[in-house]
DOMAR-282946 format. One record per residue (C-alpha): residue in one letter; x, y, z. Coordinates in nm, 2 decimals. Example, Ala and Ser with C-alpha at 12.3 -4.5 7.8 and 13.67 -1.06 7.14 Angstrom:
2
 res     xx     yy     zz
   A   1.23  -0.45   0.78
   S   1.37  -0.11   0.71
% end
This chain:
500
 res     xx     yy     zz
   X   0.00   0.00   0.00
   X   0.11   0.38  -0.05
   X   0.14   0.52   0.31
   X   0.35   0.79   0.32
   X   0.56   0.78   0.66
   X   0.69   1.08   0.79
   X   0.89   1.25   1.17
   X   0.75   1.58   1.28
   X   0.93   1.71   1.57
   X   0.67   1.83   1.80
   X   0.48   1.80   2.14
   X   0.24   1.58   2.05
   X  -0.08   1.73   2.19
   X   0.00   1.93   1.90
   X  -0.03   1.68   1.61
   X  -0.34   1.70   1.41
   X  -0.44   1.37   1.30
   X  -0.73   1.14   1.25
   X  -0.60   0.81   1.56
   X  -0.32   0.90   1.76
   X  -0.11   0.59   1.94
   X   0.01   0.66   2.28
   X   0.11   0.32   2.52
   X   0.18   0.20   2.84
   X   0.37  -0.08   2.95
   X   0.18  -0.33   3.25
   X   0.19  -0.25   3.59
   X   0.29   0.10   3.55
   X   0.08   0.39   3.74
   X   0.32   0.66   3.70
   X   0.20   0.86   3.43
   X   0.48   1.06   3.22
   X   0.61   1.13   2.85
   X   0.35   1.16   2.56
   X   0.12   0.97   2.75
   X   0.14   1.20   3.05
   X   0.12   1.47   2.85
   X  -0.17   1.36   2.68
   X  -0.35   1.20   3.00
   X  -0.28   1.52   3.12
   X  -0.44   1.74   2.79
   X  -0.75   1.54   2.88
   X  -0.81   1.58   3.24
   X  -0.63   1.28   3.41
   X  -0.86   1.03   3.17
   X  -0.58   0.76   3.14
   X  -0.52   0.79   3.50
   X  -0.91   0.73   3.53
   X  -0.85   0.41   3.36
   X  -0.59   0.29   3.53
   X  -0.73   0.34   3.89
   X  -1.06   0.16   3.79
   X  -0.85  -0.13   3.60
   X  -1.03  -0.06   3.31
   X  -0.69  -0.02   3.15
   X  -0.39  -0.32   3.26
   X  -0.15  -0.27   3.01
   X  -0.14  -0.59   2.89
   X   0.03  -0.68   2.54
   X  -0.19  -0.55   2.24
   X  -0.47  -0.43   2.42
   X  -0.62  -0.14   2.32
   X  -0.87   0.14   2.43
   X  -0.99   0.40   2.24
   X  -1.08   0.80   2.41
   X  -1.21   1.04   2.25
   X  -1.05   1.40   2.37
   X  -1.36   1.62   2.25
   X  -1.12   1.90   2.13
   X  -0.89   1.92   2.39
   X  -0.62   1.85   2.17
   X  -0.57   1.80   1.78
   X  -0.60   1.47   1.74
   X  -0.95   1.32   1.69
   X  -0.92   0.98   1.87
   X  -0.67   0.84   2.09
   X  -0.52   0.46   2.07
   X  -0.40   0.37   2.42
   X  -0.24   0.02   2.34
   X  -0.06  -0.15   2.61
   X   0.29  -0.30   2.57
   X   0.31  -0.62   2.86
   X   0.56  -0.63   3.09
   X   0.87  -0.38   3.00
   X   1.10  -0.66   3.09
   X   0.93  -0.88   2.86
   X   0.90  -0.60   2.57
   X   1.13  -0.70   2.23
   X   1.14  -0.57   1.88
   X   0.86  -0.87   1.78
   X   0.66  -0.76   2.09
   X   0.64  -0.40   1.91
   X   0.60  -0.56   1.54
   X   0.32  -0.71   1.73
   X   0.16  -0.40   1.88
   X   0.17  -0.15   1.59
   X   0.03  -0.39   1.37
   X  -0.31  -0.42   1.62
   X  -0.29  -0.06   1.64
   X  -0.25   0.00   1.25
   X  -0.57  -0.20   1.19
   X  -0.80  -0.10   1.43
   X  -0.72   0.24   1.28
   X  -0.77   0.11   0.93
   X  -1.13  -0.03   1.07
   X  -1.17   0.35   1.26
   X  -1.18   0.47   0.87
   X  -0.88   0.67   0.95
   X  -0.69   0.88   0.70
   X  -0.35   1.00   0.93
   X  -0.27   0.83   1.19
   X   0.01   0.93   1.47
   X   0.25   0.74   1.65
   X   0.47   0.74   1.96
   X   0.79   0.53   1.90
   X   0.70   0.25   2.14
   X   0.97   0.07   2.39
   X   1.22   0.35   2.24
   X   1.52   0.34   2.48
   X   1.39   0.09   2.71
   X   1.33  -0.32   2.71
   X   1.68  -0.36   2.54
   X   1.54  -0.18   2.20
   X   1.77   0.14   2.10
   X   1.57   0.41   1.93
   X   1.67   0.30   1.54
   X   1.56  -0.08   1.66
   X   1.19   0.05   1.78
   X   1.16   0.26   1.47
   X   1.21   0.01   1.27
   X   0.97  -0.23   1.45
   X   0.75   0.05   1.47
   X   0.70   0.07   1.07
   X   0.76  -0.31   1.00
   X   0.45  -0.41   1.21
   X   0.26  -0.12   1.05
   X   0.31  -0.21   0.69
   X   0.29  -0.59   0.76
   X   0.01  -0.57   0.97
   X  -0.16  -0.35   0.72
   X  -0.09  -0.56   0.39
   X  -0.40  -0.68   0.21
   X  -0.40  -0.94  -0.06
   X  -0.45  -0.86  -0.40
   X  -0.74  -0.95  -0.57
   X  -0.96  -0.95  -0.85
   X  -1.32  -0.85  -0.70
   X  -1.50  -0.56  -0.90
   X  -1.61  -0.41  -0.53
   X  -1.29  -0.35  -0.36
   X  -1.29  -0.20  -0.02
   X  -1.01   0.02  -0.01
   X  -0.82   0.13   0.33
   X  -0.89   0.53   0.39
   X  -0.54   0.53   0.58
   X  -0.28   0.77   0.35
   X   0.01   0.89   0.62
   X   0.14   0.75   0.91
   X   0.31   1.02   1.12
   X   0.59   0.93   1.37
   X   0.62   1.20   1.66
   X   0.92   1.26   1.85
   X   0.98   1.59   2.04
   X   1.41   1.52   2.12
   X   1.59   1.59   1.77
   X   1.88   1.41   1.90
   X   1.65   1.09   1.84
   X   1.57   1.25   1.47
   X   1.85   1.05   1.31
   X   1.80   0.69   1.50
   X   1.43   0.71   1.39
   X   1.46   0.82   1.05
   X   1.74   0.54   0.97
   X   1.51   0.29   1.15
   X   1.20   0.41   0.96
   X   1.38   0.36   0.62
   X   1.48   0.03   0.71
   X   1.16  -0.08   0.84
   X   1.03   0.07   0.54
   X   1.21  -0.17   0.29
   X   1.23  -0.47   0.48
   X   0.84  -0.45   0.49
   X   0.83  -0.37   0.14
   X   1.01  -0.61   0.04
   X   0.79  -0.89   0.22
   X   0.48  -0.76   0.13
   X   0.62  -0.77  -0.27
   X   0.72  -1.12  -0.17
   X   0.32  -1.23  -0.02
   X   0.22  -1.02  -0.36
   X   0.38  -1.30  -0.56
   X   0.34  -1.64  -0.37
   X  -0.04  -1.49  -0.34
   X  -0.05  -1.43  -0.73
   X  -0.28  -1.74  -0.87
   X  -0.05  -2.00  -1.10
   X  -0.22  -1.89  -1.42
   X  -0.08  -1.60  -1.37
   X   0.23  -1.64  -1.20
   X   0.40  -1.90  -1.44
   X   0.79  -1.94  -1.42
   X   0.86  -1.72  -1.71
   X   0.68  -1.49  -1.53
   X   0.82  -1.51  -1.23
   X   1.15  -1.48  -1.46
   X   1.03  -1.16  -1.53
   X   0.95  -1.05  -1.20
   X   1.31  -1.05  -1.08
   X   1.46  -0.95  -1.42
   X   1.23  -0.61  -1.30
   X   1.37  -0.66  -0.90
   X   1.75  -0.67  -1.11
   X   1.69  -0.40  -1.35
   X   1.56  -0.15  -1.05
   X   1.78  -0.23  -0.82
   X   2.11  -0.25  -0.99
   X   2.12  -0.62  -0.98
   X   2.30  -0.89  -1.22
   X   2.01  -1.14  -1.40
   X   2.04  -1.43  -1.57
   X   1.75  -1.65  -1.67
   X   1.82  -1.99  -1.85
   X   1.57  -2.12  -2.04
   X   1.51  -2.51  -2.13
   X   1.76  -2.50  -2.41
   X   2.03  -2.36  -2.17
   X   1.92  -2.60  -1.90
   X   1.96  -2.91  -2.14
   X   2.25  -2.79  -2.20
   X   2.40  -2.81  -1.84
   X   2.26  -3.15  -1.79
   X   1.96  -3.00  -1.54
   X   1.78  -3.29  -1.60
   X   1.61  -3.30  -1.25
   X   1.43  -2.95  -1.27
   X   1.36  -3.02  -1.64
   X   1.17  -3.36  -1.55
   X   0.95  -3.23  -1.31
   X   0.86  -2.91  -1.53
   X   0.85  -3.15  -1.87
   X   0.45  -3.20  -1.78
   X   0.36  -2.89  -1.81
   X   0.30  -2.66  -2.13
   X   0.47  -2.35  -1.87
   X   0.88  -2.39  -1.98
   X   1.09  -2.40  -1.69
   X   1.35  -2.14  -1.63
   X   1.62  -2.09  -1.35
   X   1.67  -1.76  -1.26
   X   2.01  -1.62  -1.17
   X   2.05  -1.29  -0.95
   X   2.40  -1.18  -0.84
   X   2.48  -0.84  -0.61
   X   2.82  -0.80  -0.55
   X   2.87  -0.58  -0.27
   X   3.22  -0.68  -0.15
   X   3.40  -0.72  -0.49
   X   3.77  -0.79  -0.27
   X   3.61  -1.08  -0.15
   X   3.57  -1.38  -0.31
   X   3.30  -1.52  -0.02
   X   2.96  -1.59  -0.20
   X   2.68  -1.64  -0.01
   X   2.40  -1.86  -0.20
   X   2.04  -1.80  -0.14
   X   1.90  -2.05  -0.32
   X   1.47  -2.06  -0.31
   X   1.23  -2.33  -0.42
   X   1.02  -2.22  -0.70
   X   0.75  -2.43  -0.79
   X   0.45  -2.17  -0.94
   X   0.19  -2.46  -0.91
   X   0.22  -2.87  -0.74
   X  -0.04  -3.08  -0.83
   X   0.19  -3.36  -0.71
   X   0.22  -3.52  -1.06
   X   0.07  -3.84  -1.09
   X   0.17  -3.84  -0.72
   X  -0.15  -3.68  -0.68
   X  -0.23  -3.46  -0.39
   X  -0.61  -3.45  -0.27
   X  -0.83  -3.22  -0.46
   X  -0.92  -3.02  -0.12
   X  -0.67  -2.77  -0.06
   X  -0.47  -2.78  -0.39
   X  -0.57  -2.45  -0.48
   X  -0.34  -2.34  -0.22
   X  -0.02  -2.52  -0.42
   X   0.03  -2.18  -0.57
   X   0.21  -2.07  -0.31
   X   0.46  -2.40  -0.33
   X   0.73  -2.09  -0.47
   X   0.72  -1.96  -0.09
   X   1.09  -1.98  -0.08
   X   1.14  -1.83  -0.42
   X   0.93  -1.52  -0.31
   X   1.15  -1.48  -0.01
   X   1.47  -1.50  -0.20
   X   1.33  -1.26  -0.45
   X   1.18  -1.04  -0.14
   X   1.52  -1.07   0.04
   X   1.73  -0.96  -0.26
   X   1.49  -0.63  -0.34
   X   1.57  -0.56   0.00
   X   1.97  -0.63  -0.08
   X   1.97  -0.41  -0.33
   X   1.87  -0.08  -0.13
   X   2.02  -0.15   0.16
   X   2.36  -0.26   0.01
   X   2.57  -0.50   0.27
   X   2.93  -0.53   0.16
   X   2.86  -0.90   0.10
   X   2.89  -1.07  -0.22
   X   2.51  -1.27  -0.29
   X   2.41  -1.52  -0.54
   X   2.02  -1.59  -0.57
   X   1.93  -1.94  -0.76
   X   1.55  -2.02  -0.81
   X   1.46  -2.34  -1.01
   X   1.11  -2.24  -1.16
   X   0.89  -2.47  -1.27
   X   0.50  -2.66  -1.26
   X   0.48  -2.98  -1.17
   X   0.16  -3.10  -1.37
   X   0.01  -3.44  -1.50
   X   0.03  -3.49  -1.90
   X   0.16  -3.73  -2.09
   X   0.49  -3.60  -2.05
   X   0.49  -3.56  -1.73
   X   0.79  -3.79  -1.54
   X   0.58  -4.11  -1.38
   X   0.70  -4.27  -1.05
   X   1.01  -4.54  -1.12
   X   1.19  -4.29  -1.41
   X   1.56  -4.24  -1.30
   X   1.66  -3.91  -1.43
   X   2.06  -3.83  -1.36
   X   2.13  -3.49  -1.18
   X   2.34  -3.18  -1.29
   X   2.64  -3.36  -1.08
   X   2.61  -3.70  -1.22
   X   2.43  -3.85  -0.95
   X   2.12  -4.04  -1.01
   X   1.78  -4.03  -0.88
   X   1.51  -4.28  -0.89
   X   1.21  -4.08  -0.87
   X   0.95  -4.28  -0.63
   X   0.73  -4.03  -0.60
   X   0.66  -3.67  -0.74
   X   0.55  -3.46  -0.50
   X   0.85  -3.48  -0.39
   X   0.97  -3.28  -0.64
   X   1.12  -2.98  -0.43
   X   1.44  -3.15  -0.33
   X   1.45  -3.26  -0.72
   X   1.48  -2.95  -0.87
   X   1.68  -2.77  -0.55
   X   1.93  -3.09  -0.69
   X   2.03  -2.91  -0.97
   X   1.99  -2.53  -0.83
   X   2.21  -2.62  -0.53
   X   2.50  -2.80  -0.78
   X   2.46  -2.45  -1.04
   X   2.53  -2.22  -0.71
   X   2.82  -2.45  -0.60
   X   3.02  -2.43  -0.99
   X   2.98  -2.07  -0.99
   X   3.13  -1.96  -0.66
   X   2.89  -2.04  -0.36
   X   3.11  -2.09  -0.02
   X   2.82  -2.09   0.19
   X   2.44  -2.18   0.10
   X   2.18  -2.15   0.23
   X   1.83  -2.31   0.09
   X   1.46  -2.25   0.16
   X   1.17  -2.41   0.07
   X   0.77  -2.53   0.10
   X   0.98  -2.89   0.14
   X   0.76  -3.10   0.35
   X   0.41  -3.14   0.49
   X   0.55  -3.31   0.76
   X   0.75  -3.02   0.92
   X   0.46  -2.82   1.03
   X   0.32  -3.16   1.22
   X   0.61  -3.11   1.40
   X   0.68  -2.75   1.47
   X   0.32  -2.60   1.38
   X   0.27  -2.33   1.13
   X   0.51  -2.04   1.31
   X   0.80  -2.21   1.34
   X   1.01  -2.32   1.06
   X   1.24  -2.64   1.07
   X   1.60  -2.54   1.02
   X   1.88  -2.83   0.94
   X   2.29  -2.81   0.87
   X   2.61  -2.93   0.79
   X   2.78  -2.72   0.96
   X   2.76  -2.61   1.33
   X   2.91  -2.27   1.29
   X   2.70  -2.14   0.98
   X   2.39  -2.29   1.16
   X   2.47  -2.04   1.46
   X   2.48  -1.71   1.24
   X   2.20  -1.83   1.07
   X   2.01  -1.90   1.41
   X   2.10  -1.54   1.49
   X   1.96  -1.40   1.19
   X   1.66  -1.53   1.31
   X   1.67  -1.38   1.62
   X   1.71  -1.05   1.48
   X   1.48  -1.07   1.19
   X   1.20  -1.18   1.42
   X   1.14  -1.49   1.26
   X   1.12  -1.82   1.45
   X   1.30  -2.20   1.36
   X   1.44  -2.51   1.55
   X   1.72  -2.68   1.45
   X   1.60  -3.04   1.37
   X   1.91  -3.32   1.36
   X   2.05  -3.52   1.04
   X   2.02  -3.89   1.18
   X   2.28  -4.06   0.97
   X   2.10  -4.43   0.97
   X   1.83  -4.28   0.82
   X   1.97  -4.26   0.49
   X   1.87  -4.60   0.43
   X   1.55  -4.45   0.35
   X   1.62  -4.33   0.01
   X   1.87  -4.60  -0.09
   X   1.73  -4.72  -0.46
   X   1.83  -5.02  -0.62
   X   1.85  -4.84  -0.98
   X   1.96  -4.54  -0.89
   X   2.20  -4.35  -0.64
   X   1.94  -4.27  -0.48
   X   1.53  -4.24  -0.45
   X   1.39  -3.91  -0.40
   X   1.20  -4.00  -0.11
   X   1.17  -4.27   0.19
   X   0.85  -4.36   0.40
   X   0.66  -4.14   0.61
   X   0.85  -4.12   0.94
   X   1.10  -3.88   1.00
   X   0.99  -3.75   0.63
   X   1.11  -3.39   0.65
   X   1.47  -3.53   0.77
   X   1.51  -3.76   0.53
   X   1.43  -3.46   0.28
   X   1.73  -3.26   0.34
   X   1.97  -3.56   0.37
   X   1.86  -3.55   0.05
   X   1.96  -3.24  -0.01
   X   2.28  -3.30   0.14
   X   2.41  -3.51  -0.10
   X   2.41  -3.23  -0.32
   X   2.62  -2.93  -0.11
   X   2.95  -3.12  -0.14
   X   3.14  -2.94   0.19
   X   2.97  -2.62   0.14
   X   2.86  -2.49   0.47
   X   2.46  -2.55   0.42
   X   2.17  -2.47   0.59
   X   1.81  -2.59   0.46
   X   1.49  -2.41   0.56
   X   1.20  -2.60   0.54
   X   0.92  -2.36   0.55
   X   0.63  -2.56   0.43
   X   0.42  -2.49   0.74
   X   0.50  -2.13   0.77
   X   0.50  -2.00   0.43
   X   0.08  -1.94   0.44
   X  -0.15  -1.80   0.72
   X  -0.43  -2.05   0.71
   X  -0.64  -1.86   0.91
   X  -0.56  -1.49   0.95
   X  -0.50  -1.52   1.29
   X  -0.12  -1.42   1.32
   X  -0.06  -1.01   1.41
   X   0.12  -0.94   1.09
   X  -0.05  -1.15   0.85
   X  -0.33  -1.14   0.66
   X  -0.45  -1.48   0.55
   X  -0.22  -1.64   0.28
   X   0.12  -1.56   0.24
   X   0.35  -1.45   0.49
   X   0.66  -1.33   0.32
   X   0.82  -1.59   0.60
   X   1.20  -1.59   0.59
   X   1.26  -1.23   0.40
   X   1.35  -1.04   0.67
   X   1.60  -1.33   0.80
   X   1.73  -1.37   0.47
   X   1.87  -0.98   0.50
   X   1.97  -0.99   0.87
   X   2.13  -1.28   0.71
   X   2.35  -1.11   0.44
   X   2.44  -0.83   0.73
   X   2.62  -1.13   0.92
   X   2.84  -1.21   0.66
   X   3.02  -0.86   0.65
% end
């Protein structure tokens, strides 16, 4: 959405606007700041609250007053921020989202914020300014859709007020990066939302040859002919049922040319899964659109790169293709040998993520990957395990795993480190082939990426499976709408910062 963020330096019983967001943290009764200043504008009405316990404090909850003219603003947002020993940067994500909406619902046209938790709860001001306008424009996002009667959000400009202009700098570089790191998650839910008819893989090809061209980026899209020729036989077979070419799409940002580290993101990019004649039940497949999850976050992360600019050199591989039932499509029992010479009995395909991340994975390591890192809608059976906000997380390599593990921690974002159980490779031995592209159903989402693993050589690796986070069900996350999340954008970025 077009909100236009901007600072004014001024008391801010002096800001005209249509909602204006003023907190408190739990358990607090001395009034002071903006919210004594406004509690005191309006006659001790917060204090009111607070002495009857109509008002606790307590994490997102929110009460609207209504100054009648006492001072500019038309409504006031009293949200309360929890515990202030228990306040973090997700904790304010968290609130300014609920805020954001119920002033979206309030019909609002400006709304006004305090920067909450600034200075306090271990945030420094640039950290809450950031949260600030992440949870804003996350919690605001709306899918894209077709419907003749849209209903459109009134809301236009979101005002941060701050009266110290020795916090002017820390908020405005906190706002900007809020800004793109939102942006660029929203523009990722904008395409894993985007229905498969019109979201193929040459258009997603296109979508980040427009990313590359606006943000100074290096593209190169192979098409099938190029593929062929670099013996990509695994993403070719699972896109040869389809009418939709395949296409891997190559970004590179080089932003510490001295170096010759190259971090590989590399993101799964299936634009529809009907399982092949591995068919996947009819209810729910419409939802298989969003099987490129961890393309759109590679492609979100890397429009985020590209403004922000970390001296790190980054390499983005997406294998792009549909995996459809035809009479070309592969059939369970082919054998179809690998970019790196490995063979693969395919046993089933819908399991055709780890097939085409085969060849994606072996392209990043010949041109210059030292480090990779893959993410994908892998496995069904990873959100039975961790639910549907925490992604699984596995590696090769205990020191890459901890940056990446504090990537997450910065970004937000939540994962567990599941192990690699070495006797469970017997799962996927074939009898034809190298190996089978899938085992039985138990321990299904770590036999995955051991299969994955055969691929990264010694690269340091981490694979993401975010299968059960990539889409909101049900709406009923802070930040998300139902459908996409944008899951692993943000980390992605925090990510790239690590590896300075």
């Amino acid at each position: 959405m077009n909100l236009n963020l901007t600072i004014q330096l001024k008391p801010i019983v002096d800001v005209a606007t249509d909602v204006l967001i003023v907190n408190l943290f739990e358990g607090m009764t001395t009034l002071s700041g903006d919210t004594g200043a406004v509690n005191e504008a309006l006659g001790g009405q917060i204090a009111a609250l607070l002495e009857t316990g109509d008002f606790k404090g307590r994490h997102k909850e929110l009460k609207v007053l209504y100054p009648f003219g006492k001072i500019q603003a038309k409504r006031i947002f009293l949200v309360g921020l929890g515990e202030a020993e228990e306040f973090t940067a997700t904790r304010a994500r968290q609130v300014a989202a609920v805020a954001a909406k119920s002033a979206r619902d309030h019909k609002a046209n400006t709304v006004t914020s305090v920067v909450h938790g600034a200075g306090t709860s271990h945030l420094d001001t640039a950290l809450a300014a950031q949260a600030l306008v992440e949870g804003t424009l996350m919690g605001l996002y709306q899918v894209k859709s077709l419907k003749q009667k849209q209903t459109e959000s009134t809301l236009a400009e979101f005002i941060i007020c701050e009266q110290d202009a020795n916090n002017y700098q820390a908020i405005h570089d906190g706002l900007e990066r809020g800004r793109i790191l939102a942006d660029a998650t929203n523009f990722a839910r904008d395409l894993i939302n985007c229905p498969a008819n019109l979201l193929t893989p040459v258009q997603l090809a296109q979508e980040a040859t427009d990313i590359a061209t606006r943000h100074g980026l290096g593209i190169q899209v192979l098409d099938e002919q190029a593929l062929q020729g670099l013996g990509m036989n695994a993403l070719l077979a699972i896109g040869q049922g389809s009418v939709e070419e395949s296409r891997l799409i190559v970004i590179n940002y080089h932003g510490n040319p001295d170096s010759e580290e190259t971090l590989a993101l590399v993101g799964k990019g299936i634009t529809f899964d009907t399982g092949g004649y591995t068919l996947k039940p009819a209810t729910g497949m419409e939802n298989m659109k969003t099987d490129m999850g961890g393309a759109g976050a590679v492609l979100g992360a890397m429009a985020a790169i590209g403004q922000l600019k970390p001296k790190v050199n980054i390499m983005a591989v997406i294998p792009a293709a549909e995996n459809m039932v035809s009479g070309n499509a592969i059939k369970p029992g082919d054998v179809i040998v690998t970019m790196n010479g490995k063979s693969m009995e395919i046993v089933n395909t819908d399991a055709e993520g780890r097939v085409v991340l085969a060849d994606a994975i072996t392209y990043a390591l010949r041109h210059g990957a030292t480090k990779l890192v893959d993410i994908a809608t892998l496995t069904g059976a990873i959100s039975v395990a961790l639910g549907r906000q925490v992604a699984g997380l596995f590696s090769n390599d205990t020191d890459f795993s901890a940056i990446v593990k504090e990537a997450f921690h910065r970004s937000g974002e939540r994962a567990w480190e599941l192990p690699i159980i070495e006797d469970y490779s017997s799962a996927y031995q074939s009898n034809v082939a190298d190996m089978k592209n899938a085992g039985s159903r138990d321990a299904g989402s770590i036999v995955a990426a051991m299969i994955l693993r055969e691929f990264v050589e010694n690269t340091p690796w981490v694979h993401l499976d975010i299968a059960g986070v990539a889409r909101d069900i049900d709406g009923s996350q802070d930040l998300n709408p139902r459908g996409a999340t944008g899951f692993g954008v943000r980390t992605l970025v925090e990510l790239a910062y690590l590896q300075e």
